[in-house]
C-alpha positions in Angstrom: 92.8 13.5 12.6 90.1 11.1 13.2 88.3 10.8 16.4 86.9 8.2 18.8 83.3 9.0 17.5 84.8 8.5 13.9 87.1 5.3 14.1 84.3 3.0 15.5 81.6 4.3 13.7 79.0 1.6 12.4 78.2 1.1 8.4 75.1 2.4 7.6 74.3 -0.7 6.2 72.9 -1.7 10.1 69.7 -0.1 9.1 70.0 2.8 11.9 71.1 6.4 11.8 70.7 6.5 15.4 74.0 4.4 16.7 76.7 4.9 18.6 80.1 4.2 18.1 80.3 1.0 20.0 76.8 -0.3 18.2 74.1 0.9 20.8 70.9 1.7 19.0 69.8 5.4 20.9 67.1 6.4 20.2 66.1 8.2 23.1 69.1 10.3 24.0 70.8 10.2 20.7 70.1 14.1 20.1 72.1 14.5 23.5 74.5 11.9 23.0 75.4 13.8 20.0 75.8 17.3 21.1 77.9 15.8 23.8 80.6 14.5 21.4 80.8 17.1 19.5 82.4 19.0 22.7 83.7 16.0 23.6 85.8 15.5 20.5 88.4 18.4 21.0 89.1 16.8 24.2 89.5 13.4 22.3 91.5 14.5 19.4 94.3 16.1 22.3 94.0 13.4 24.3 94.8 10.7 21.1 97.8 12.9 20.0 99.5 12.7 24.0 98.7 8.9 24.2 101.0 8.7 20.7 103.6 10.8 21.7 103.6 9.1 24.9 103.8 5.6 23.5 105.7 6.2 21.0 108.7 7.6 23.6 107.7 4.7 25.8 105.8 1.5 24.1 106.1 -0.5 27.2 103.1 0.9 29.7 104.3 0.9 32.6 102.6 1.8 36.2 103.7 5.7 36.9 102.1 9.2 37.8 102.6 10.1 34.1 100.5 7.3 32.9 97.6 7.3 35.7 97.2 10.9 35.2 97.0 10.1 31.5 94.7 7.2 32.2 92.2 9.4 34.2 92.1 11.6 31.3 91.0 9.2 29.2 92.3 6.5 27.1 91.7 7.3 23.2 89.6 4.2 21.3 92.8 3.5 19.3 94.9 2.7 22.5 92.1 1.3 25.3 92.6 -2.1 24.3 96.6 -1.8 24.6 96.4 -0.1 27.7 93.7 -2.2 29.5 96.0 -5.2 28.7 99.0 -3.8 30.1 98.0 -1.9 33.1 96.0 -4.9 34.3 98.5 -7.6 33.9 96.4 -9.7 31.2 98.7 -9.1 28.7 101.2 -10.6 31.0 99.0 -13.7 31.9 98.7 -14.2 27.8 101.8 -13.9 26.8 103.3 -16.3 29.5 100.1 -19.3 28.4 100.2 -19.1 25.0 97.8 -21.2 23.3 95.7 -21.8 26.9 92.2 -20.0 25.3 92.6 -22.5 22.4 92.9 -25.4 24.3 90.2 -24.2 26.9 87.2 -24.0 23.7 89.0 -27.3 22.4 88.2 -29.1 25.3 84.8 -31.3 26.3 82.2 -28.8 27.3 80.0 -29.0 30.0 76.8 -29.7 28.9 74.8 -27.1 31.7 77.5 -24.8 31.6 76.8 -24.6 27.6 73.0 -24.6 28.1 73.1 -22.2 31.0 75.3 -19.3 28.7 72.9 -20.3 25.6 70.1 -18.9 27.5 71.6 -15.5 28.2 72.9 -14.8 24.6 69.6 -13.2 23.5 69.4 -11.2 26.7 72.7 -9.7 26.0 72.2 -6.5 24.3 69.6 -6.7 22.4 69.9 -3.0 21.4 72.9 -3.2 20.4 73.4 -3.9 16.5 76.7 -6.3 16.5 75.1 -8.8 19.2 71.8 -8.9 17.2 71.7 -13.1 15.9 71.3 -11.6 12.5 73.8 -9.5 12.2 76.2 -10.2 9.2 79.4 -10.0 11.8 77.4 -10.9 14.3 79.4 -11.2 18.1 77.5 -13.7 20.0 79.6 -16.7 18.4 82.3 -14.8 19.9 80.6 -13.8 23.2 79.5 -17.3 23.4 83.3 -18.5 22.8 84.2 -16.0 25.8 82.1 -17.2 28.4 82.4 -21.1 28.3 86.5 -20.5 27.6 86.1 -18.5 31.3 83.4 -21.2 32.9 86.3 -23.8 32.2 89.2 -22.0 33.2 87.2 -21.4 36.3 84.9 -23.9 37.3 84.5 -22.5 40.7 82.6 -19.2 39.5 81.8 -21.3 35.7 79.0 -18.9 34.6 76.7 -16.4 36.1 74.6 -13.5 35.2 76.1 -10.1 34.7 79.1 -11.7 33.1 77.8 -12.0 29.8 77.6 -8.1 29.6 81.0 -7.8 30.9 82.2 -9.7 28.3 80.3 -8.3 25.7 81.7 -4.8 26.2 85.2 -6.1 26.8 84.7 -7.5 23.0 83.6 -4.5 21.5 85.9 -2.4 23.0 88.9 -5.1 22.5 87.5 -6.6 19.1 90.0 -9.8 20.1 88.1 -13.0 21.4 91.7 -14.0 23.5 92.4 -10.7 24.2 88.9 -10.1 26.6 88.7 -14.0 27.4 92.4 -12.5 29.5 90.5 -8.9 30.3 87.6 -11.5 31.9 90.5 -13.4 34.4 92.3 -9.9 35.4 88.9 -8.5 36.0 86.8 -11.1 38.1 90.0 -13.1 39.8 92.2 -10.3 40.4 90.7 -6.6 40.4 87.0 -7.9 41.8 88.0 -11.8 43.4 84.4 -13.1 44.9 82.5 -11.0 43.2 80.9 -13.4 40.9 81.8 -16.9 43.0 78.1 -18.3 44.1 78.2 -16.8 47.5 79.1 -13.5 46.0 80.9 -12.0 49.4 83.2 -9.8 47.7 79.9 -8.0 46.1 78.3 -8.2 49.3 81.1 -7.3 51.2 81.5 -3.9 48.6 77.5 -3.0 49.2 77.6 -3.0 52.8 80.7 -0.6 53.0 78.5 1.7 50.8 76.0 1.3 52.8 73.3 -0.3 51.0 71.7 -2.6 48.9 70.1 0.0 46.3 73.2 0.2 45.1 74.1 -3.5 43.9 73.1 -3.3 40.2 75.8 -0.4 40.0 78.4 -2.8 41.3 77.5 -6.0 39.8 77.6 -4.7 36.4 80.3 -2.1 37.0 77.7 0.7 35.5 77.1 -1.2 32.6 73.5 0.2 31.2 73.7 2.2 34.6 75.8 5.1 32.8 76.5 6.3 29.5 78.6 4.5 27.3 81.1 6.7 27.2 81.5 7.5 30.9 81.5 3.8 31.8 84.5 3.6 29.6 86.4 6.2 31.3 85.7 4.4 34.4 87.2 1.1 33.0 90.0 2.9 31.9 90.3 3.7 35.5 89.5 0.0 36.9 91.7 -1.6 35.1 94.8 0.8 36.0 94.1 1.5 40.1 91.5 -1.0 40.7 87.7 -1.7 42.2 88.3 1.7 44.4 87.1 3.2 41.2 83.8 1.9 42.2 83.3 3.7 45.1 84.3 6.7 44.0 81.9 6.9 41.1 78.8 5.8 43.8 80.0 8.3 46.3 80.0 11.2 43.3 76.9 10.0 42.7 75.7 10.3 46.1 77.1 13.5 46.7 75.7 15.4 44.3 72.7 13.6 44.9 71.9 14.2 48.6 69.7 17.0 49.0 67.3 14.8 46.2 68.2 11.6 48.9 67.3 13.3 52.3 64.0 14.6 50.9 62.9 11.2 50.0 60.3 10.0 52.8 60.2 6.3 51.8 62.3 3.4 50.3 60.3 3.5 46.5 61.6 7.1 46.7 64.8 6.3 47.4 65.0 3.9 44.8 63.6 6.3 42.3 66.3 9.0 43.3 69.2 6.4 42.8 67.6 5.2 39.2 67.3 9.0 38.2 71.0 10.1 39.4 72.6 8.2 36.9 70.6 9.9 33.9 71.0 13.6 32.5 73.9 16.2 31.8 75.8 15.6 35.0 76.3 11.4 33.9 76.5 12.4 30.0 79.3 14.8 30.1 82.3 12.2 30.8 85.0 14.5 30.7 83.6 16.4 33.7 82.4 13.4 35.7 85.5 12.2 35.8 87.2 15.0 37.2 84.6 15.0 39.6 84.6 11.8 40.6 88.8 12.3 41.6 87.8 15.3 43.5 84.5 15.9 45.5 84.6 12.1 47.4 88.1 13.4 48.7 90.5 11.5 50.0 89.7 7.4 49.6 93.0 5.4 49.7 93.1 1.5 48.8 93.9 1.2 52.8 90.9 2.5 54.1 88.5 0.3 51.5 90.6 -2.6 52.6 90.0 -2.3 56.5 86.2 -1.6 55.9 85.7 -4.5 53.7 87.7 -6.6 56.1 85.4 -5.4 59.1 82.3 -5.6 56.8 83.3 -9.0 55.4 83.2 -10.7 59.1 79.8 -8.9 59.9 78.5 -11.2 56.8 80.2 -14.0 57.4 78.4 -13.6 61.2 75.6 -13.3 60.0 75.3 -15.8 57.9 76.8 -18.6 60.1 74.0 -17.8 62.5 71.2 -18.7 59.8 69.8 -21.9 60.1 
């Protein structure tokens, strides 16, 4: 049986021995990255054969203990797409506008919304050989296509930074231009609402109930170049199922098994430096294990709870701010 390393794999023809599945030139950590997956592999090949069996009995996903235990187990390349769609009702919203993405690229562009997603198409992984502008099957066309459908379909959020790389791994992961365009709507209006609209409060609301700003860039790009490839997937599989209390349990794993490294820091630079170096090494790498850890060692953390801190945390802001002049 093939794996996840083995389905994705890029031609050699992309001038690199050192890629990744998804495209990401490693260089630095490829040795590691390698070793990794070759543990990680028996763990995929079981994990591929229950998704089949379980689809194939059932090939309707729907919202159970069997499936979000599966979910958190991890969701096998071959199926993410299918399961991302389902569990976070895109597939629904696609299925009931058909021909809406179509109409949204056929439509008059905004000139600065064009100019403004232009600018960040170079920025957008620029390791990463399938973005590269000479690539033969290059994805900024399609990244491109992605963005300004959204900026329409939402004019109130349009475009801003982070998005792009959003975007960009919902395509590679998705390899459908309509299918992350729909990913894009379930993930910034329904799972994360105001976390990309110009004031930003859901973001800022989700900082202050961690407790801090050094945190944002974890958030914002929902650990996007923050963690390993492989371990932000798992998390996505995981957002897109039970939703943005995923975050926080990731951060608070982090944290946790990061706090006697936090409390001996005697200044902010060190903090800083602590929270950049928590999300590198074995503990990050191994995917498998993080993610058991990250359902057990933050405890108990129910959708409730976030909901009444945000809510308190949300009117602090919105205080604040109303007293600027």
């Amino acid at each position: 049986m093939e794996t996840e390393a083995t389905d994705n794999r890029p031609e050699s023809g992309h001038g690199s021995e050192r890629v990744d599945p998804y495209g990401f030139e490693r260089p630095c950590d490829f040795d590691s990255y390698k070793e990794m997956m070759n543990q990680y592999v028996g763990v995929l090949n079981r994990r591929s054969m229950r998704w089949s069996q379980l689809l194939q009995q059932k090939p309707e996903v729907e919202k159970n203990l069997t499936v979000k235990r599966f979910v958190r187990k991890g969701v096998p390349s071959e199926h993410r797409a299918k399961i991302w769609m389902a569990a976070s009702g895109a597939q629904q919203q696609m299925e009931s506008k058909p021909g809406y993405y179509r109409s949204l690229l056929a439509m008059e562009h905004d000139a600065k919304l064009k100019e403004t997603i232009h600018t960040d198409m170079h920025r957008t992984f620029p390791d990463n050989v399938f973005f590269q502008s000479h690539a033969e099957a290059g994805l900024q066309k399609v990244l491109h296509n992605v963005l300004l459908a959204y900026g329409h379909h939402n004019p109130a959020v349009g475009y801003c930074q982070g998005m792009n790389f959003i975007a960009g791994y919902l395509i590679i992961i998705t390899k459908d231009e309509e299918k992350s365009f729909w990913l894009m709507d379930a993930l910034l209006g329904r799972i994360l609402p105001d976390y990309y609209s110009p004031a930003m409060l859901g973001l800022k609301t989700d900082q202050e109930v961690l407790g801090g700003a050094v945190v944002s860039r974890w958030f914002i790009c929902l650990y996007i170049d923050i963690l390993p490839i492989e371990t932000v997937l798992r998390i996505w599989d995981c957002l897109f199922y039970e939703g943005s209390k995923v975050l926080f349990r990731v951060a608070l794993t982090l944290v946790l098994h990061h706090q006697p490294e936090i409390l001996r820091a005697r200044s902010l630079p060190d903090v800083c430096e602590c929270f950049k170096q928590m999300t590198c090494g074995a503990f990050t790498m191994d995917c498998h294990a993080f993610m058991q850890k990250i359902f057990t060692e933050p405890g108990s953390l129910s959708m409730s709870t976030i909901h009444k801190l945000r809510e308190k945390c949300r009117q602090q802001i919105l205080e604040e701010e109303s007293r600027r002049p």
